[in-house]
N, CA, C and O atoms as a GROMACS GRO file, in nm:
protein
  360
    1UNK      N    1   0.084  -0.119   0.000
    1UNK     CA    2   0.000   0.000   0.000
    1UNK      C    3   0.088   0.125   0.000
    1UNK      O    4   0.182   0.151   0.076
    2UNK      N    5   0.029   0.209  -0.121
    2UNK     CA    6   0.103   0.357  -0.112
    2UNK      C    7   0.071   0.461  -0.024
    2UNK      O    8  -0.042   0.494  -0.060
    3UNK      N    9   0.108   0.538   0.077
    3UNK     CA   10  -0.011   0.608   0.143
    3UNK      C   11  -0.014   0.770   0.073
    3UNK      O   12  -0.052   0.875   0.125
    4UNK      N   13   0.034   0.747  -0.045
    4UNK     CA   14   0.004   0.879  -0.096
    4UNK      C   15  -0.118   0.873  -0.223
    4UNK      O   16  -0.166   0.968  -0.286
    5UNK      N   17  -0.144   0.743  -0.232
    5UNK     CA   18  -0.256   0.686  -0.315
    5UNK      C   19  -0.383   0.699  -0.226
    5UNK      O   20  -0.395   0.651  -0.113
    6UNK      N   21  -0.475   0.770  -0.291
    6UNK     CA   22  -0.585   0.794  -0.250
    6UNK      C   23  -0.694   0.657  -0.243
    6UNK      O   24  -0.701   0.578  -0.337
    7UNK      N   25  -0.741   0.648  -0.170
    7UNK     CA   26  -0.812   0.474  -0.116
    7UNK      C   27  -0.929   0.532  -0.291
    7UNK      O   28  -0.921   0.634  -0.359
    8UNK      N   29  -1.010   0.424  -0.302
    8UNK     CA   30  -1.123   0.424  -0.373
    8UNK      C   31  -1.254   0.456  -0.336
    8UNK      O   32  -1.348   0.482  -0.412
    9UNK      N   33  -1.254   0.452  -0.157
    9UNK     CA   34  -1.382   0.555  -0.072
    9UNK      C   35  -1.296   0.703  -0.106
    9UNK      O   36  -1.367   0.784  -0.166
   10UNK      N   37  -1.194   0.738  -0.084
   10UNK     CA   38  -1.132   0.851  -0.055
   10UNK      C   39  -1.168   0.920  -0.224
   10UNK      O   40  -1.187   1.042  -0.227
   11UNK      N   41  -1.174   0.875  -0.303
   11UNK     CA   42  -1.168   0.912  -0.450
   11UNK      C   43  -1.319   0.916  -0.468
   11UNK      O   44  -1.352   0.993  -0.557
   12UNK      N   45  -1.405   0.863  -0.417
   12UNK     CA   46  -1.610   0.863  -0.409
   12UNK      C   47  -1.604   0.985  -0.316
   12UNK      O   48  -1.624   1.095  -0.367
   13UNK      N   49  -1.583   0.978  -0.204
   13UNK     CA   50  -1.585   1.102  -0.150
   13UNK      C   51  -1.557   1.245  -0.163
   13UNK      O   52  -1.616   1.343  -0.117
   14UNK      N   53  -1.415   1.230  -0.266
   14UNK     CA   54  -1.430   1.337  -0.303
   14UNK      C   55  -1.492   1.385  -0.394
   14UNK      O   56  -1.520   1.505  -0.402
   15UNK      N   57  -1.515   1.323  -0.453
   15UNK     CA   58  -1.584   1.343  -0.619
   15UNK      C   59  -1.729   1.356  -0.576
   15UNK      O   60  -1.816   1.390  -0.656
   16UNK      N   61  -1.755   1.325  -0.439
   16UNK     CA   62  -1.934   1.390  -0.425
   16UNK      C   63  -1.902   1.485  -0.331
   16UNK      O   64  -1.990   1.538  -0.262
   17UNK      N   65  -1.773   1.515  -0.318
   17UNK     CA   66  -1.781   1.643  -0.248
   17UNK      C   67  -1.749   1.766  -0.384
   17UNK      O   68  -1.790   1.881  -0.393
   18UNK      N   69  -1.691   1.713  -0.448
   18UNK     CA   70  -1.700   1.857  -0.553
   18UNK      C   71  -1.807   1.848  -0.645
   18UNK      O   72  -1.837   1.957  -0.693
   19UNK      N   73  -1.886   1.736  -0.690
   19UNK     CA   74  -2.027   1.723  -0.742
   19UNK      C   75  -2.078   1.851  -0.648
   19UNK      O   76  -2.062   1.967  -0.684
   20UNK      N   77  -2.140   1.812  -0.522
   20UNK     CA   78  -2.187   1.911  -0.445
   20UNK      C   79  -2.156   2.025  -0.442
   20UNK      O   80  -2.254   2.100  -0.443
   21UNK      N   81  -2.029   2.089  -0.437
   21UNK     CA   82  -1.990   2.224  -0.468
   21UNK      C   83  -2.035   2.238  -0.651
   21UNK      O   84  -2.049   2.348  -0.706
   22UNK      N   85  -2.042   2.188  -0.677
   22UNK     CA   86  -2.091   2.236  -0.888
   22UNK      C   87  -2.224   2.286  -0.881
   22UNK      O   88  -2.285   2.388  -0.915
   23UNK      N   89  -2.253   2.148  -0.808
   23UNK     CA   90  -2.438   2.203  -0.815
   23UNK      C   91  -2.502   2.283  -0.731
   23UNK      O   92  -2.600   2.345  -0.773
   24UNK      N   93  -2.460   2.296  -0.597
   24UNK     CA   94  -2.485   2.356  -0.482
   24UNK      C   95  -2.607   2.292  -0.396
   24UNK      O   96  -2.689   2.347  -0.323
   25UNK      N   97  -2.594   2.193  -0.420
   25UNK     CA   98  -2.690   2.111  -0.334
   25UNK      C   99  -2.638   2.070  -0.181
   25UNK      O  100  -2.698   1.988  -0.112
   26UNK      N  101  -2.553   2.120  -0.151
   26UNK     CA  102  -2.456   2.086   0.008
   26UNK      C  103  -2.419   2.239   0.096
   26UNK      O  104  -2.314   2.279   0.145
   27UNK      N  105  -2.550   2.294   0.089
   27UNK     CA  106  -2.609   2.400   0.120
   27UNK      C  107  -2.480   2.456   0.264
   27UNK      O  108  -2.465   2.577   0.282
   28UNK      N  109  -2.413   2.371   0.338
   28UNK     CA  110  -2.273   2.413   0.403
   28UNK      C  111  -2.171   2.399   0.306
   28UNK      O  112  -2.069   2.462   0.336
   29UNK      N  113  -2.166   2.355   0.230
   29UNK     CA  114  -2.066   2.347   0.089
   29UNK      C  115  -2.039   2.433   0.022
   29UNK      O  116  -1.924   2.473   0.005
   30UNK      N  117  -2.174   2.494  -0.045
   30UNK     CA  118  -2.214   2.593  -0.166
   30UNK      C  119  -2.343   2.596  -0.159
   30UNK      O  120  -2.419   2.499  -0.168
   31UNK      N  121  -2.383   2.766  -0.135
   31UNK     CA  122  -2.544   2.760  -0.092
   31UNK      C  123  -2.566   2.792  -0.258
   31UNK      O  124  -2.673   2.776  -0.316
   32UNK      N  125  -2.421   2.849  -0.334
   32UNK     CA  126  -2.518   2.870  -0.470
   32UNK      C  127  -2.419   2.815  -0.497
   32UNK      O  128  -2.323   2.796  -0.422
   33UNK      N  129  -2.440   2.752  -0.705
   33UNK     CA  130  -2.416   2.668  -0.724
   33UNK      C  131  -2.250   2.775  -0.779
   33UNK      O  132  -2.234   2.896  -0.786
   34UNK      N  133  -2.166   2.673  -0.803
   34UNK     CA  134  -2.015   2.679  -0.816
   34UNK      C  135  -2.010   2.709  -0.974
   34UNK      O  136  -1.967   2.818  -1.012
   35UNK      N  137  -2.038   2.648  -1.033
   35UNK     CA  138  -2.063   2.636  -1.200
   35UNK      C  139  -2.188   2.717  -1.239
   35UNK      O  140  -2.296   2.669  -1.206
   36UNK      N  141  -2.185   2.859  -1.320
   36UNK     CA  142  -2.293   2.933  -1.308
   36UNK      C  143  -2.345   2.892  -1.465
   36UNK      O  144  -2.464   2.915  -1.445
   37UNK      N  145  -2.342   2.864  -1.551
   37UNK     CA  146  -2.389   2.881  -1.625
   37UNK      C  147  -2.424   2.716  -1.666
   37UNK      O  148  -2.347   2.627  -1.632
   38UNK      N  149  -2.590   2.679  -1.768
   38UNK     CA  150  -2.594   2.516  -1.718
   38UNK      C  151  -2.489   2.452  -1.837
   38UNK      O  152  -2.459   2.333  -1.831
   39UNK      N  153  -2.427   2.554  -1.961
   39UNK     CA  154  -2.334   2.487  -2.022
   39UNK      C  155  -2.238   2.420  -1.954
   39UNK      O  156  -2.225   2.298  -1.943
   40UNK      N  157  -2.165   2.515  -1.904
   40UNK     CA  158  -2.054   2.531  -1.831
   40UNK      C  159  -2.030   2.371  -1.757
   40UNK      O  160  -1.954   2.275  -1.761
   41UNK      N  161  -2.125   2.408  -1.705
   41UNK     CA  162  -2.175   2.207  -1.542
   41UNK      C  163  -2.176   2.125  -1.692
   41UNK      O  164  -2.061   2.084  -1.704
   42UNK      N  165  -2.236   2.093  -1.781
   42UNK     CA  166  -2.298   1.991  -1.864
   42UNK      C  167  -2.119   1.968  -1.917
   42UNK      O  168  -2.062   1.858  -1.916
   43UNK      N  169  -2.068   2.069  -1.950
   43UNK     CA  170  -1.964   2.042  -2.026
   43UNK      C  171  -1.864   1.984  -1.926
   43UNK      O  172  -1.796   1.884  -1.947
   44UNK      N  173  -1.864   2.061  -1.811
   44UNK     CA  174  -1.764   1.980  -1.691
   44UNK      C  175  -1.781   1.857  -1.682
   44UNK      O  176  -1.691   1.780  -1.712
   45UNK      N  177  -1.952   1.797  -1.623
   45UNK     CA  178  -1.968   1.672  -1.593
   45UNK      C  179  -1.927   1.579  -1.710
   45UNK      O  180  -1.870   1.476  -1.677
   46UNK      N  181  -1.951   1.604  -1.863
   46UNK     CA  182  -1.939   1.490  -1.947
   46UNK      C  183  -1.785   1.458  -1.938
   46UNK      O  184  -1.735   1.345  -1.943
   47UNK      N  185  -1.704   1.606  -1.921
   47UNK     CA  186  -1.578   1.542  -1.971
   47UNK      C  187  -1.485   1.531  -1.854
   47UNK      O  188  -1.372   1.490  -1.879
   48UNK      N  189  -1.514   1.559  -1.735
   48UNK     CA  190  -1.432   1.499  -1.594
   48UNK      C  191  -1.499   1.412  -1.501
   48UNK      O  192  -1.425   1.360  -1.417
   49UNK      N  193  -1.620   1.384  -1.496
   49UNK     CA  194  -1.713   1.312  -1.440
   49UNK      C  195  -1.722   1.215  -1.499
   49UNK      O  196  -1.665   1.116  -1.454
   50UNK      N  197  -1.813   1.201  -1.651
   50UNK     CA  198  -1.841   1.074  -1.751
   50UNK      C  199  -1.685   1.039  -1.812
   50UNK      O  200  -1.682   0.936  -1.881
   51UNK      N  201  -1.574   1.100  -1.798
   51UNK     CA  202  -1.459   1.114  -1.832
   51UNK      C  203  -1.468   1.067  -2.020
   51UNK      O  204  -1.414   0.969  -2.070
   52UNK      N  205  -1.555   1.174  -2.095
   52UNK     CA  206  -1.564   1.160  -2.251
   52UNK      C  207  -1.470   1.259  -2.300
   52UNK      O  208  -1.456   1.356  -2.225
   53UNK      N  209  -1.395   1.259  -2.415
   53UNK     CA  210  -1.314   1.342  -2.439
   53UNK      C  211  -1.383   1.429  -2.568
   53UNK      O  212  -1.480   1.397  -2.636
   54UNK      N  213  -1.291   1.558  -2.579
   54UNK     CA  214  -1.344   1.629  -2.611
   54UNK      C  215  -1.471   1.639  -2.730
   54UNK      O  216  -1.574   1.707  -2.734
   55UNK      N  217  -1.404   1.529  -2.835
   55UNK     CA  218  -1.504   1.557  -2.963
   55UNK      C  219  -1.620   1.484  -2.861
   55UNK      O  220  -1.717   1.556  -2.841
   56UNK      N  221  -1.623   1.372  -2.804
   56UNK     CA  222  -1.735   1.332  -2.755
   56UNK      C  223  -1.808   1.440  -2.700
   56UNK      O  224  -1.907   1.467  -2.768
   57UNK      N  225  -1.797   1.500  -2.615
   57UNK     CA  226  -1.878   1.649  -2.522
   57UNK      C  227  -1.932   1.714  -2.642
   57UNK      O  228  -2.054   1.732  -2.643
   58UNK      N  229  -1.837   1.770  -2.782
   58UNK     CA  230  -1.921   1.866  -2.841
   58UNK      C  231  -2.034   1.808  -2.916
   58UNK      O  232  -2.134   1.868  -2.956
   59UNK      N  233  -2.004   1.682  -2.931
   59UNK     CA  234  -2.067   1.592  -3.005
   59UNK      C  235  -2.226   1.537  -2.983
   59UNK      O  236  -2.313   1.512  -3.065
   60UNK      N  237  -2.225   1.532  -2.851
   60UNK     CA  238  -2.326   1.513  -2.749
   60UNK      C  239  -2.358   1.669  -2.723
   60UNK      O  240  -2.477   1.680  -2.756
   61UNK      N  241  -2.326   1.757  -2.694
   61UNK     CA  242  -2.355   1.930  -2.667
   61UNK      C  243  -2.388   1.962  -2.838
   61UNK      O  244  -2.366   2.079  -2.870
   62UNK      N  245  -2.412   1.919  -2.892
   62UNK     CA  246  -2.369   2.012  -3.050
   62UNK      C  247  -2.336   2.159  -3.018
   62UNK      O  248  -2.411   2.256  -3.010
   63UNK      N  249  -2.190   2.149  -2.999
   63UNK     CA  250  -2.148   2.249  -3.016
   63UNK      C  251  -1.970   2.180  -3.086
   63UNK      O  252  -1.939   2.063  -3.106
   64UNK      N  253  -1.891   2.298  -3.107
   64UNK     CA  254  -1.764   2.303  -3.126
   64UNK      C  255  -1.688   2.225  -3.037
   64UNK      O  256  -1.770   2.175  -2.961
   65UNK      N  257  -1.583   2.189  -3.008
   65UNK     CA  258  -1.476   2.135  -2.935
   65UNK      C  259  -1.391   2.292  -2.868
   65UNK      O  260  -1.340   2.310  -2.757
   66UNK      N  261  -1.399   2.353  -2.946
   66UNK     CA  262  -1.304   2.502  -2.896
   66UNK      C  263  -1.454   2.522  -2.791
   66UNK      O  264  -1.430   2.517  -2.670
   67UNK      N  265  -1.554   2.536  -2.819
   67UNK     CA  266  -1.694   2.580  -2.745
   67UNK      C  267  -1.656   2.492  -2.607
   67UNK      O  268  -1.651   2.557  -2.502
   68UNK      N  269  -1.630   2.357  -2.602
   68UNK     CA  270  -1.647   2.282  -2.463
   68UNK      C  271  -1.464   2.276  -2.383
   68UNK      O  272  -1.428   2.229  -2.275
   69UNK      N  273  -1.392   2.339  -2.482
   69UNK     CA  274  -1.213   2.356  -2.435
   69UNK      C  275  -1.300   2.485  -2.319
   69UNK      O  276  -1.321   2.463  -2.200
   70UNK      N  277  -1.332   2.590  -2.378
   70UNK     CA  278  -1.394   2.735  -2.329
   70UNK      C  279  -1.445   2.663  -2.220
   70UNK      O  280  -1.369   2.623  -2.132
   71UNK      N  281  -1.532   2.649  -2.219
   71UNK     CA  282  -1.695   2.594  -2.083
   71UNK      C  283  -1.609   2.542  -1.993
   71UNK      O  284  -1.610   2.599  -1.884
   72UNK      N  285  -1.489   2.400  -2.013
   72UNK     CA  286  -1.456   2.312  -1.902
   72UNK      C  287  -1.327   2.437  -1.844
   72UNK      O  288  -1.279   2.418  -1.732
   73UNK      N  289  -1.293   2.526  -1.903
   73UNK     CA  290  -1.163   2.593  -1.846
   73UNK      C  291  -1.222   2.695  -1.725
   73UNK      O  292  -1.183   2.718  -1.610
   74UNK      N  293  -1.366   2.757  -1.830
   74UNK     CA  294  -1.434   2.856  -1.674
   74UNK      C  295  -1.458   2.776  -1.606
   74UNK      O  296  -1.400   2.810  -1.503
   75UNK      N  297  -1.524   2.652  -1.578
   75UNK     CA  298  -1.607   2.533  -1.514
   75UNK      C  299  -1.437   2.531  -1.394
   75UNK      O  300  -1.431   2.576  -1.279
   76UNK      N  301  -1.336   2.474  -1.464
   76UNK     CA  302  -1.240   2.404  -1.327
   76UNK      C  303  -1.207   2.565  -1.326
   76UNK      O  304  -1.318   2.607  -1.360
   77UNK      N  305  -1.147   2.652  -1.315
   77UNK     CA  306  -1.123   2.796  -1.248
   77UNK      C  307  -1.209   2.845  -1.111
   77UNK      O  308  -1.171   2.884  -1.001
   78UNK      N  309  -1.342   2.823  -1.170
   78UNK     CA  310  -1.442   2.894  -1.097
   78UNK      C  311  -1.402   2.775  -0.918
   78UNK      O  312  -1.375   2.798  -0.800
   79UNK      N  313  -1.422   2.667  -0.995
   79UNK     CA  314  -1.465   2.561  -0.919
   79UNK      C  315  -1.304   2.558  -0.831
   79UNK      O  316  -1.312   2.545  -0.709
   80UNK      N  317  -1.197   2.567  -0.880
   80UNK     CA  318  -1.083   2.569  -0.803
   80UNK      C  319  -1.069   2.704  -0.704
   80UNK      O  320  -1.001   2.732  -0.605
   81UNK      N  321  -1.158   2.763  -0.774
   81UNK     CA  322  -1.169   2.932  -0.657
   81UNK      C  323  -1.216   2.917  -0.579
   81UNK      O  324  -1.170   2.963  -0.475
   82UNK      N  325  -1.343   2.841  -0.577
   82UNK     CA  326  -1.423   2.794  -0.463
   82UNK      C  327  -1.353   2.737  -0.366
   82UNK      O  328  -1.346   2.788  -0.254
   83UNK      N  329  -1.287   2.612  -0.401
   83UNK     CA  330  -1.223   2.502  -0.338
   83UNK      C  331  -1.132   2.591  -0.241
   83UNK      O  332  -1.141   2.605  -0.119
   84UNK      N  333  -1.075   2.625  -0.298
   84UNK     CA  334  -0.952   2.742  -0.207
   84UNK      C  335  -1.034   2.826  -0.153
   84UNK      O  336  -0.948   2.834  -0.065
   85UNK      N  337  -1.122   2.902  -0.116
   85UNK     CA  338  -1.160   2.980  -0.086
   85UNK      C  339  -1.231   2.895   0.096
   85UNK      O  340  -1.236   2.941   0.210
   86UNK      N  341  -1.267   2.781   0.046
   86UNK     CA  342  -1.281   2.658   0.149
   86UNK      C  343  -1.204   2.622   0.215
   86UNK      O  344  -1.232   2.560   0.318
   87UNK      N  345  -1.028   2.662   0.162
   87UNK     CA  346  -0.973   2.570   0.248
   87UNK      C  347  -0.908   2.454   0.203
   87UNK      O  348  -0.830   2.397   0.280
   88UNK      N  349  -0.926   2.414   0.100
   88UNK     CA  350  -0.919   2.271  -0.001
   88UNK      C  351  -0.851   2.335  -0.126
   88UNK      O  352  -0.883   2.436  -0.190
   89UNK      N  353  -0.720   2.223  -0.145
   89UNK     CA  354  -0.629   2.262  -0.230
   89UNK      C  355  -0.693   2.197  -0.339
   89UNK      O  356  -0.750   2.092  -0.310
   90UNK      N  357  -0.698   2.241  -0.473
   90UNK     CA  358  -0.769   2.137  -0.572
   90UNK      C  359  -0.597   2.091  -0.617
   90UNK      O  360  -0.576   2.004  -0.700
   0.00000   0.00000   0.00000
């Protein structure tokens, strides 16, 4: 065992702890949501969540690939401002 390897609860946990900060459903988390615009979340979740790469997202979004590069860059910024602003290094 590595102990700088994150367990597989430790990797669920976090990942519904920053779900919760996107959407703002963890009302001590983020009373509003982290990701303001619903592109922005749609384009985050497909391609770091569903982990689809890019042509997939625009493909599924009909939009551009430069359109969902744009969306996921405000999406992790915003969302890493938050995080720090918490306390939590992203």
């Amino acid at each position: 065992s590595f102990p700088h390897v994150a367990t597989h609860t430790t990797l669920n946990t976090m990942k519904a702890a920053i779900f919760a900060a996107i959407i703002g459903s963890a009302a001590a988390f983020a009373p509003t949501p982290v990701v303001k615009t619903v592109t922005s979340l749609k384009a985050f979740l497909m391609r770091y969540w569903e982990d689809m790469d890019v042509a997939e997202t625009a493909a599924a979004m009909g939009c551009s690939e430069g359109s969902v590069k744009t969306h996921c860059s405000r999406a992790t910024h915003t969302l890493s401002a938050a995080l720090r602003a918490r306390g939590i290094s992203p």
